[in-house]
RODO-2510 file (C-alpha; in nm, 4 decimals, decimal comma):
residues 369
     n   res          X          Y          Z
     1     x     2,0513     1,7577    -2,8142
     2     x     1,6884     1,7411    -2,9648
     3     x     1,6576     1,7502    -3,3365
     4     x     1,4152     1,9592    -3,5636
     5     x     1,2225     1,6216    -3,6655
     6     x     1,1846     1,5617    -3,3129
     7     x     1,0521     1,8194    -3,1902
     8     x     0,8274     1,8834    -3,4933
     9     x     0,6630     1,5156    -3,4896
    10     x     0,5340     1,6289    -3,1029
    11     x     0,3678     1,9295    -3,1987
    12     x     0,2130     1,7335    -3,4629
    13     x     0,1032     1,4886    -3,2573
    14     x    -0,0093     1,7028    -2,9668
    15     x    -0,2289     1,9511    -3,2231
    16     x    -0,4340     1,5877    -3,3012
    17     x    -0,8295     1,7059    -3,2902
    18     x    -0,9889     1,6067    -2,9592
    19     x    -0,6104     1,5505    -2,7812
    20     x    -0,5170     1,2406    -2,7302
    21     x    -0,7044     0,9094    -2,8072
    22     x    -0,6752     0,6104    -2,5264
    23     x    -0,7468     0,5878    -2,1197
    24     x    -0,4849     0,5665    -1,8278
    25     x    -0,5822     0,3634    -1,5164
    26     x    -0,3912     0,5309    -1,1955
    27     x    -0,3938     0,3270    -0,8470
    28     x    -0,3986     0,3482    -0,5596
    29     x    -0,2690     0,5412    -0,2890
    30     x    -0,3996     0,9237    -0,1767
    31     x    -0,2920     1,1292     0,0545
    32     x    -0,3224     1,4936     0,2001
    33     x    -0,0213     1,7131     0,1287
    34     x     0,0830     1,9536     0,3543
    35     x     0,3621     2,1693     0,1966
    36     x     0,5978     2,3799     0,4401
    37     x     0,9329     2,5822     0,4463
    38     x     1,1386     2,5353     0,7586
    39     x     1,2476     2,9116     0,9890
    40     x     1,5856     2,9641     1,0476
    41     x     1,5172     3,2758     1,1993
    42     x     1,1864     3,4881     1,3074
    43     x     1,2981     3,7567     1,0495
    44     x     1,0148     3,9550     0,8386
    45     x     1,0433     3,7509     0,6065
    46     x     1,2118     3,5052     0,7662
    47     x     1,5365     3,2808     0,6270
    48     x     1,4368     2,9361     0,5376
    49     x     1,6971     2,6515     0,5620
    50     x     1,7443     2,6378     0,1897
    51     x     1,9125     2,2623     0,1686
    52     x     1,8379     1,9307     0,3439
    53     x     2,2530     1,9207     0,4232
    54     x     2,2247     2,3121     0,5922
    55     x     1,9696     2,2000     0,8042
    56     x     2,1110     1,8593     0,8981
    57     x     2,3988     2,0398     0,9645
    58     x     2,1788     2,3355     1,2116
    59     x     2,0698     1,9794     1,3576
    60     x     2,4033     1,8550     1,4260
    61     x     2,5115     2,1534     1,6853
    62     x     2,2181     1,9969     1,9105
    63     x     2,3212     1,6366     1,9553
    64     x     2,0211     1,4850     2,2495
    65     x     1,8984     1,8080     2,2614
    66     x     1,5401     1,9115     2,2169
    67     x     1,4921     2,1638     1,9072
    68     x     1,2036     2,3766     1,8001
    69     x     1,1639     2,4386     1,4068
    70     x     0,9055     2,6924     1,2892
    71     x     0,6766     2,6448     1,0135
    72     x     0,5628     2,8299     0,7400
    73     x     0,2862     2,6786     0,5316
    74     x     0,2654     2,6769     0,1659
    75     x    -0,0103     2,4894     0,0541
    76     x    -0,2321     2,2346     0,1331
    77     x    -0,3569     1,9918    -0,1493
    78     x    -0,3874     1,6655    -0,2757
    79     x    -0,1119     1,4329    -0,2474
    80     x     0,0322     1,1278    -0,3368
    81     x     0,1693     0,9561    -0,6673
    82     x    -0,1233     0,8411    -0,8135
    83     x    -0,3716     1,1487    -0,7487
    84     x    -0,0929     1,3792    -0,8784
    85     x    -0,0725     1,1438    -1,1597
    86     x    -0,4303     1,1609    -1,2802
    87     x    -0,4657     1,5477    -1,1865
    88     x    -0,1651     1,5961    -1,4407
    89     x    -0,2841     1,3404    -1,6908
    90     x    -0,6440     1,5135    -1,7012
    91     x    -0,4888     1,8649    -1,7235
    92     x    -0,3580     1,7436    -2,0910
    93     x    -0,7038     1,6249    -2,1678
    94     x    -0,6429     1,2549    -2,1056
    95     x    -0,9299     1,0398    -1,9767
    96     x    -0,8211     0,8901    -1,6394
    97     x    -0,9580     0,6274    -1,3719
    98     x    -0,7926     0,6579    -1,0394
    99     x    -0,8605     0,4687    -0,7270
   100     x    -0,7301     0,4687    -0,4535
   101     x    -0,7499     0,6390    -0,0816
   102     x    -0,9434     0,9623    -0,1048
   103     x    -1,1714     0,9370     0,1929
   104     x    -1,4307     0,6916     0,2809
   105     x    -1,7026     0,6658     0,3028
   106     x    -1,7165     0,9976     0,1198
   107     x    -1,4320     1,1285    -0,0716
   108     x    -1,2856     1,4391     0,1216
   109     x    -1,2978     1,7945    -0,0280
   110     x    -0,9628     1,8218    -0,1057
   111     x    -0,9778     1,5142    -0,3714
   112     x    -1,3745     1,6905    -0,4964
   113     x    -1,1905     1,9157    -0,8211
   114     x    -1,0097     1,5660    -0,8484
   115     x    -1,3289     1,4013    -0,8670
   116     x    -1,4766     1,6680    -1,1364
   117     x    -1,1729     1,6073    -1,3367
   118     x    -1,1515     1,2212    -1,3899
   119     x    -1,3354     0,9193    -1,2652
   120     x    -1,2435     0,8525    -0,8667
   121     x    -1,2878     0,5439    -0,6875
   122     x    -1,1967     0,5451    -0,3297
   123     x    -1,1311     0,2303    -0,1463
   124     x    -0,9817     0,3601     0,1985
   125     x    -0,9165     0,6867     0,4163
   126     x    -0,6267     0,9328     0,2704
   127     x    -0,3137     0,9223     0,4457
   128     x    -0,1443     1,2211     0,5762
   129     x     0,1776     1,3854     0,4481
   130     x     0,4038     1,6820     0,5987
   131     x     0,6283     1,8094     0,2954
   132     x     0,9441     2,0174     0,4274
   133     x     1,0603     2,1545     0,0856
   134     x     1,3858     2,2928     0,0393
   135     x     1,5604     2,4667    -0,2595
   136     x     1,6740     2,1407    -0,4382
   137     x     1,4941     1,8411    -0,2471
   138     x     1,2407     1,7812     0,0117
   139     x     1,2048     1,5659     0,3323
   140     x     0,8003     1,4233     0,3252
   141     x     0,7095     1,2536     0,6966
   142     x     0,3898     1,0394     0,5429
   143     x     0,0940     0,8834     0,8257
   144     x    -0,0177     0,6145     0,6100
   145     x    -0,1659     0,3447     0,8225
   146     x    -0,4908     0,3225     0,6557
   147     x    -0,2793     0,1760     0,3319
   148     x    -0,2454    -0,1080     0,5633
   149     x    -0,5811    -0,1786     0,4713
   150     x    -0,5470    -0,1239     0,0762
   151     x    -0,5139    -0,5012    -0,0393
   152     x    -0,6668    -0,7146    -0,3581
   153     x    -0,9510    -0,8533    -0,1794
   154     x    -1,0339    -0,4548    -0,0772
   155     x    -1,0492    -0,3746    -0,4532
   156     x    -1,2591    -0,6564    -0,5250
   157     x    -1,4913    -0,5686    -0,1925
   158     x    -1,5125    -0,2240    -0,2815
   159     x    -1,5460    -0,2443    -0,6879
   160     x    -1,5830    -0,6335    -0,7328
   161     x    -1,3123    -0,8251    -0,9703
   162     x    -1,5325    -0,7604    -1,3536
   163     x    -1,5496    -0,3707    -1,2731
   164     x    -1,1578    -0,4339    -1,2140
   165     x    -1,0627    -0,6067    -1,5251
   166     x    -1,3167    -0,3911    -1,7425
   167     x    -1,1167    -0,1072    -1,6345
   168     x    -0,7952    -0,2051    -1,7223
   169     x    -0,9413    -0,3680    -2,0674
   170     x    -1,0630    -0,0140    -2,1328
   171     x    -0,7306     0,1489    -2,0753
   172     x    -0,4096     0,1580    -2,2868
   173     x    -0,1542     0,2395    -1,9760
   174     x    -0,1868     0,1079    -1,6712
   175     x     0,0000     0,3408    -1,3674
   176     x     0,0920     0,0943    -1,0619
   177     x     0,2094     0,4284    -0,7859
   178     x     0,3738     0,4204    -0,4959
   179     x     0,4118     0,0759    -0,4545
   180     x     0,6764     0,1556    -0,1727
   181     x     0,4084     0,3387     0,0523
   182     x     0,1360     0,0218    -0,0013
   183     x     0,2807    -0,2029     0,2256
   184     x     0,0498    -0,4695     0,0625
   185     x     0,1175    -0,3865    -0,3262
   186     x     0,2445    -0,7141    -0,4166
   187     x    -0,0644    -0,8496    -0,2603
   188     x    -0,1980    -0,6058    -0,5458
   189     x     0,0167    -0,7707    -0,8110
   190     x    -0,0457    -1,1024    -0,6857
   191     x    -0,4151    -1,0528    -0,7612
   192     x    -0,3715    -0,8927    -1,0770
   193     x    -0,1712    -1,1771    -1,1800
   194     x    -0,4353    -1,4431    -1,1167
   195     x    -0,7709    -1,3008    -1,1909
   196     x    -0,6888    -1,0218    -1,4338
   197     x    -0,4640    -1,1988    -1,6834
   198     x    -0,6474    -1,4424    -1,8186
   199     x    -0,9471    -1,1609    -1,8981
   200     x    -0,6818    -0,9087    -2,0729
   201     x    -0,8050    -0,8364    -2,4012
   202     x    -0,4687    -0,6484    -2,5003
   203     x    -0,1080    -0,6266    -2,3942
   204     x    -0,1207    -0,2710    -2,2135
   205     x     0,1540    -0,0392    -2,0942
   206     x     0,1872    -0,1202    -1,7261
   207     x     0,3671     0,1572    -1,5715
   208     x     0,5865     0,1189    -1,2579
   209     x     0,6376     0,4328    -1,0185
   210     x     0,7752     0,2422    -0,7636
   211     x     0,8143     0,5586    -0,5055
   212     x     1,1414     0,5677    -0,2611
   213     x     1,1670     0,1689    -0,1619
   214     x     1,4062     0,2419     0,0814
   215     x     1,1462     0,0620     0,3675
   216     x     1,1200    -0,2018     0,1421
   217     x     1,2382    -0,5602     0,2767
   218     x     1,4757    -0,7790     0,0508
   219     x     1,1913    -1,0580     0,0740
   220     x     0,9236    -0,7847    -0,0816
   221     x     1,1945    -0,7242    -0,3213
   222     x     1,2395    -1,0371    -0,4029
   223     x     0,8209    -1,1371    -0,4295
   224     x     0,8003    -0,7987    -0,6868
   225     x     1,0891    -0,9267    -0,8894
   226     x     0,8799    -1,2342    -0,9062
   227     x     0,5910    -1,1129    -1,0219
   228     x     0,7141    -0,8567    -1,2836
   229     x     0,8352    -1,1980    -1,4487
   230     x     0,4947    -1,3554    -1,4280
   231     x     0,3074    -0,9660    -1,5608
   232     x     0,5872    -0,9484    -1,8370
   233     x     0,3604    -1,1858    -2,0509
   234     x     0,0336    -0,9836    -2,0368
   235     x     0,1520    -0,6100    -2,0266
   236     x     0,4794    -0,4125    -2,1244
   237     x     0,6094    -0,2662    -1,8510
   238     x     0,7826     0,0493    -1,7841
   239     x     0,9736     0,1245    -1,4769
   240     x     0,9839     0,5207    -1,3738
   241     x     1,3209     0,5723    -1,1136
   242     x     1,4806     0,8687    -1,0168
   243     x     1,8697     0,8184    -0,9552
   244     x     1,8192     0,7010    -0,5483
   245     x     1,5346     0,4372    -0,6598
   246     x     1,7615     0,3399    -0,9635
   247     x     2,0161     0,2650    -0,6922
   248     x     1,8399     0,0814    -0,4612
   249     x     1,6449    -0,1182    -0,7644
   250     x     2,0081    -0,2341    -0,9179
   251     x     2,1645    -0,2766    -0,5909
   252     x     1,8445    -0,5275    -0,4951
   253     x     1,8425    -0,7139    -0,8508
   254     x     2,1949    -0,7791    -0,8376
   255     x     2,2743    -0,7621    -0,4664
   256     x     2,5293    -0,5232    -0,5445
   257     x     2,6518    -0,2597    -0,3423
   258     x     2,6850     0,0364    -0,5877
   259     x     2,6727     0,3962    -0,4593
   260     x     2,6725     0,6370    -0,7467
   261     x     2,4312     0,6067    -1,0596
   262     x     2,5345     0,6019    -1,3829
   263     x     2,4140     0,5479    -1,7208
   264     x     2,5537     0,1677    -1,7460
   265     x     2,3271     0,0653    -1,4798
   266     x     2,0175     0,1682    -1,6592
   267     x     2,1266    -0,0587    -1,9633
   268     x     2,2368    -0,3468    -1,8094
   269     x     1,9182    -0,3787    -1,5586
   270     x     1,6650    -0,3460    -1,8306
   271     x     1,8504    -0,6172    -2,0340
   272     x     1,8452    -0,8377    -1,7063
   273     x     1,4988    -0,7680    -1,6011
   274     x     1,1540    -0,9167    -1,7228
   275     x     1,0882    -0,4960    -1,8367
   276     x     1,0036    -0,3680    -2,1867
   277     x     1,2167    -0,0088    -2,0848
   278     x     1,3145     0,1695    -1,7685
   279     x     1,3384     0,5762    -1,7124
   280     x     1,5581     0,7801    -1,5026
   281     x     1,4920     1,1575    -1,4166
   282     x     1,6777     1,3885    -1,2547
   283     x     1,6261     1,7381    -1,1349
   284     x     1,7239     1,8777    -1,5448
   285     x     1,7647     1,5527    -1,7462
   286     x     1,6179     1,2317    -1,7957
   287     x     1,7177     0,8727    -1,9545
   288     x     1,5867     0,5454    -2,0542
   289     x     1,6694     0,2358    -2,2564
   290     x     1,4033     0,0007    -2,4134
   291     x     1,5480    -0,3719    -2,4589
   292     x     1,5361    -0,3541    -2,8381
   293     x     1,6523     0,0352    -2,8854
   294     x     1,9398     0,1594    -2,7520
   295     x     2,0167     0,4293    -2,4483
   296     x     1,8671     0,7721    -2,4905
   297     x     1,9029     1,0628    -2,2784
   298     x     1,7669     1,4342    -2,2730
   299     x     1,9023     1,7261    -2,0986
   300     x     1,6463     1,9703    -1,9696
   301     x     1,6551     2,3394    -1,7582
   302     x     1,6914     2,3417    -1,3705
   303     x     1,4670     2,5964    -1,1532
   304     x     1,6696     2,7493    -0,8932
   305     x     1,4068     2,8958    -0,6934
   306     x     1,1523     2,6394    -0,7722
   307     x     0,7381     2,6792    -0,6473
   308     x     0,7056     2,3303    -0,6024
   309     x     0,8861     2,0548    -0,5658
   310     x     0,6511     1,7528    -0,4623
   311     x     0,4798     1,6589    -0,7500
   312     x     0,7421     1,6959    -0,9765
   313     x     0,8277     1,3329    -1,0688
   314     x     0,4303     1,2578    -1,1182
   315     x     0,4223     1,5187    -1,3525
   316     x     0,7462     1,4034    -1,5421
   317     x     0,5606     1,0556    -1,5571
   318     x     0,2094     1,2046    -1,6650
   319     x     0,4210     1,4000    -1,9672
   320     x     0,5732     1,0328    -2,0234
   321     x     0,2361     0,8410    -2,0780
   322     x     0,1291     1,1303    -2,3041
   323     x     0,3616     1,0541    -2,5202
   324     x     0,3140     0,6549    -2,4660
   325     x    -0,0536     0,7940    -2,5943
   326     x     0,0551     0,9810    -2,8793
   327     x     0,2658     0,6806    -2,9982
   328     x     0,6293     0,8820    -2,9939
   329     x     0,9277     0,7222    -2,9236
   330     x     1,1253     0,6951    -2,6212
   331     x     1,3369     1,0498    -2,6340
   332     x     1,0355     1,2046    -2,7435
   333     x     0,8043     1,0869    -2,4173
   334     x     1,0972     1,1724    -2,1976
   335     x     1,1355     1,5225    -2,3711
   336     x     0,7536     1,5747    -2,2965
   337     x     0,8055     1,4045    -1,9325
   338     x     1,0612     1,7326    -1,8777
   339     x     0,8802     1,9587    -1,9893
   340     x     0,5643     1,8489    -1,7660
   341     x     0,7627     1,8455    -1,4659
   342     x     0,9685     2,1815    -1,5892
   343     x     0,6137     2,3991    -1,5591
   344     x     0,5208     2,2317    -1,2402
   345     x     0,7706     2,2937    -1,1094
   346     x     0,8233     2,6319    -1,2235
   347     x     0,4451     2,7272    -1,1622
   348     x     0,2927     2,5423    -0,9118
   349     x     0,0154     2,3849    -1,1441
   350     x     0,0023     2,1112    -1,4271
   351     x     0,0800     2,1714    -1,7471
   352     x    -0,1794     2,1465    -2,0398
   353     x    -0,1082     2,0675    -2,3722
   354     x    -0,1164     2,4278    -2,5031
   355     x     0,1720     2,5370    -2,2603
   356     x     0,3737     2,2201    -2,3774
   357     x     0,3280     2,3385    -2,7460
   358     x     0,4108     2,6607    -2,6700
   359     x     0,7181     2,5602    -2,5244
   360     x     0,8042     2,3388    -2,7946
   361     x     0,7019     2,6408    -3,0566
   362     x     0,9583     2,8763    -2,8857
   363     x     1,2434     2,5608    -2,8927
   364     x     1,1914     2,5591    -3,2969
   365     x     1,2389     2,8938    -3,3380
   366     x     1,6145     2,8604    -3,1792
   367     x     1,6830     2,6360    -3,5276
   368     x     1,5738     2,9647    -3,7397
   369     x     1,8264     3,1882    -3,5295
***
C-alpha cells in the first residue's frame, strides 16, 4: 500500500511550474484503429459477447462452418503503440518527437490533432487495425505490410542519420514501440547501435514496449537479446511487459517452458539481462524491479465496464516516463503509470496532469479519515 510521503513527493513534483522539464523520442509504428463490439444478437440494443472465452466458445458450436458476426463500431482513431504513446505523453504537457507510419507522402487526417500536439515525422503508410474489444481483453487483427518497409536505412532516407542522433541527444527517454509489429526493428537497433552510439552525448532512458512477440522467431529473439547487450553501454533501458509478454520474454531468455507469471520471474530476468529495470502491468496492478533496488509492486482499481481498452498499456507507459521525467522512484512511476491507464480507460481520453493530481489529492485525504 502507498504511503503519505509517496504520494505527497508526486504532487509536488507534478505542481513543478511549466510541467515537466526534458523530451521523449517515440518510434515508429502508426496505425488506424478501428474499435468494435461483436452482436450476439440483433436486439435493440443488442448483447455483445462480453469475453474472448464466451465467444470462442459461440465459435466452437460451428466447427468448418461458415459464421457471420455483426459489428458495432465504436470509434475510429489513431492507433498503434507509439502514436498512443506521444498523444498521452503530450496530454501531460511533455514535449514529444514521434516518427513513425502516419501516411506518406502526407500524413493522414486522423494523425493531423497528433501532428498539432507534438512534432510528427512520418516515414511510411499507416497500417490498419480492427479492435474487437470485450469486457476484460480485446482481439486486434492488424494489416501492417507497409512496416515491411520501416527499416534503418528508411530513417536515414527519410530524416538523414545527424537529424537522427540530434533527436535522441535532445531527448532524456527514448520509447522503442512495438517492436513485435516492425518485422525489421532489430534492423532498427542494429543501426542505432553503429551510427548513433558513438554521437550520444548522454546515457538516456531507452524504453522497451516490446508489443505481443508472440510472431516473433527464436532467431529475432535471439539477435534482440544481442543487441540489448551491445545498447546496455550507451542508454539504461527499461523493459515495459504485461504478464503474456513477461512470459514469452522469460520463456525465450531462458528457454524455459513456464506457463503462469509470477513475481520471481520479474527478479530473476532483470538480474540476468543486460536491463537497468523491467515493469509488469496488469489489468489493476503493476510491478517492477531495478537491478540495484529491490521488487516493488502497486495495486490499483479495475473498471468493470471499461470505455476503452486499446490504449491502455501506452497510457500506463506514458504515466511511467512522467515519472522517469519528474525523477521519482520506481513505485512512484508505476503508481502514476496506473493511474494514466486507470482514466483511459475509464474515460476514453488521456489523462492530463490536473486529473492525475486530483486523483492523488482525493487518495490523501483517505489518511485524514
Amino acid at each position: 500500500m502507498l504511503n503519505r510521503n509517496i504520494l505527497e513527493k508526486i504532487i509536488t513534483a507534478l505542481r513543478v511550474p511549466d510541467g515537466p522539464s526534458g523530451r521523449v523520442l517515440v518510434g515508429f509504428d502508426g496505425y488506424v484503429d478501428r474499435i468494435v463490439r461483436l452482436k450476439k444478437n440483433q436486439r435493440d440494443p443488442p448483447d455483445y459477447f462480453e469475453s474472448i472465452g464466451e465467444f470462442t466458445d459461440f465459435l466452437r458450436k460451428y466447427p468448418d462452418k461458415s459464421v457471420d458476426i455483426g459489428l458495432r463500431r465504436i470509434n475510429e482513431k489513431i492507433g498503434g503503440n507509439g502514436p498512443i504513446l506521444a498523444e498521452s505523453l503530450a496530454a501531460k504537457n511533455v514535449n514529444v518527437y514521434c516518427i513513425g507510419a502516419f501516411g506518406y507522402p502526407e500524413i493522414l487526417d486522423v494523425f493531423k490533432p497528433l501532428a498539432n500536439m507534438c512534432s510528427l515525422v512520418s516515414v511510411e503508410q499507416a497500417a490498419f487495425t480492427l479492435a474487437m474489444e470485450f469486457n476484460n481483453a480485446k482481439i486486434m487483427l492488424g494489416e501492417n505490410d507497409s512496416f515491411d518497409n520501416i527499416t534503418w536505412d528508411r530513417l536515414k532516407e527519410i530524416m538523414g542519420e545527424e537529424d537522427i542522433l540530434k533527436k535522441i541527444n535532445e531527448s532524456e527517454i527514448f520509447c522503442f514501440t512495438n517492436w513485435s509489429g516492425l518485422s525489421k526493428s532489430n534492423d532498427i537497433l542494429e543501426g542505432l547501435v553503429k551510427y548513433v552510439y558513438p554521437g550520444l552525448n548522454s546515457k538516456k532512458v531507452l524504453f522497451f514496449d516490446l508489443s505481443d512477440p508472440s510472431c516473433k522467431t527464436v532467431e529475432q529473439f535471439d539477435d534482440f537479446f544481442k543487441l540489448l547487450t551491445e545498447l546496455s553501454g550507451s542508454f539504461d533501458i527499461t523493459l515495459g511487459l504485461n504478464t503474456k509478454e513477461m512470459l514469452l520474454v522469460y520463456n525465450r531468455f531462458f528457454q524455459s517452458d513456464e506457463e503462469n507469471y509470477s513475481d520471481n520471474m520479474v527478479m530473476k530476468l532483470v538480474e540476468a539481462m543486460p536491463v537497468k529495470e523491467i515493469l509488469v502491468h496488469g489489468t489493476d496492478w503493476a510491478a517492477a524491479s531495478e537491478r540495484t533496488n529491490k521488487f516493488t509492486q502497486i495495486k490499483g482499481t479495475k473498471i468493470t465496464n471499461p470505455r476503452y481498452l486499446t490504449g491502455a498499456g501506452d497510457n500506463f507507459n506514458a504515466g511511467f516516463c512522467l515519472g522517469k521525467l519528474c525523477n521519482l522512484d520506481l513505485t512512484a512511476c508505476l503508481y502514476l503509470g496506473n493511474i494514466s491507464a486507470f482514466y483511459y480507460v475509464k474515460t476514453g481520453i488521456p489523462a492530463v496532469i490536473s486529473d492525475i493530481a486530483g486523483y492523488i489529492e482525493n487518495e490523501l485525504k483517505t489518511f485524514d479519515q
